[in-house]
C-alpha positions, 0 to 999 in steps of 0.5 A: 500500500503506498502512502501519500504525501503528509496533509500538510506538504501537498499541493493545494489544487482545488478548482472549487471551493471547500465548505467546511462540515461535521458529518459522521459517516461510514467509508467502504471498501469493496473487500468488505472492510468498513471505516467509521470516518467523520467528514471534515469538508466537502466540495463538488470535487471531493472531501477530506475525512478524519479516520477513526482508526489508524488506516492508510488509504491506497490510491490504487483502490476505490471507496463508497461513502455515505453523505446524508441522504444521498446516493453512496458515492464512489471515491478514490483517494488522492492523499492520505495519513494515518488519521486524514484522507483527502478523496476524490468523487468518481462522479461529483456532485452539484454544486446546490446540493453541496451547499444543501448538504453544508447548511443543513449539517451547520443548522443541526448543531454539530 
């Protein structure tokens, strides 16, 4: 499994704005394996996650998340540590949902 540069050392190359959120979720793997996450910011493009367990992602992989009431949506992860993990949708969404997703999650009290 290779591992990703630190969070702190990448290269910021957003091209759409993050906004940031508490969402507690679950990130799967299509081996079975499921990783309790909280999502810490989120984008049309993609999201970072805090992981509760010592786990890095590999990039070679893909991933199904969980956000709100929303379709599972398919990932792939495009940086990660033992803690935090940037993903990458296959399919981005709408910007209006993103922002939907962000007001009702800061409306519901974290």
């Amino acid at each position: 499994m290779a591992e990703f540069a630190n969070a702190e050392k990448r290269t910021e190359k957003r091209r759409t704005s993050r906004r940031v959120v508490k969402i507690e979720t679950q990130l799967s793997h299509a081996s079975g394996s499921k990783f309790p996450v909280t999502i810490t910011d989120l984008s049309e493009e993609g999201c970072a996650v805090s992981l509760e367990s010592d786990v890095i992602l590999s990039e070679t992989d893909f991933y199904c998340i969980k956000i709100g009431g929303f379709e599972t949506q398919a990932t792939k992860a495009i940086w990660s540590d033992q803690k935090n993990a940037g993903l990458k949708f296959v399919s981005p969404f709408a910007s209006y949902v993103i922002d939907h997703i962000a007001k009702s999650t800061s409306s519901s009290g974290e």
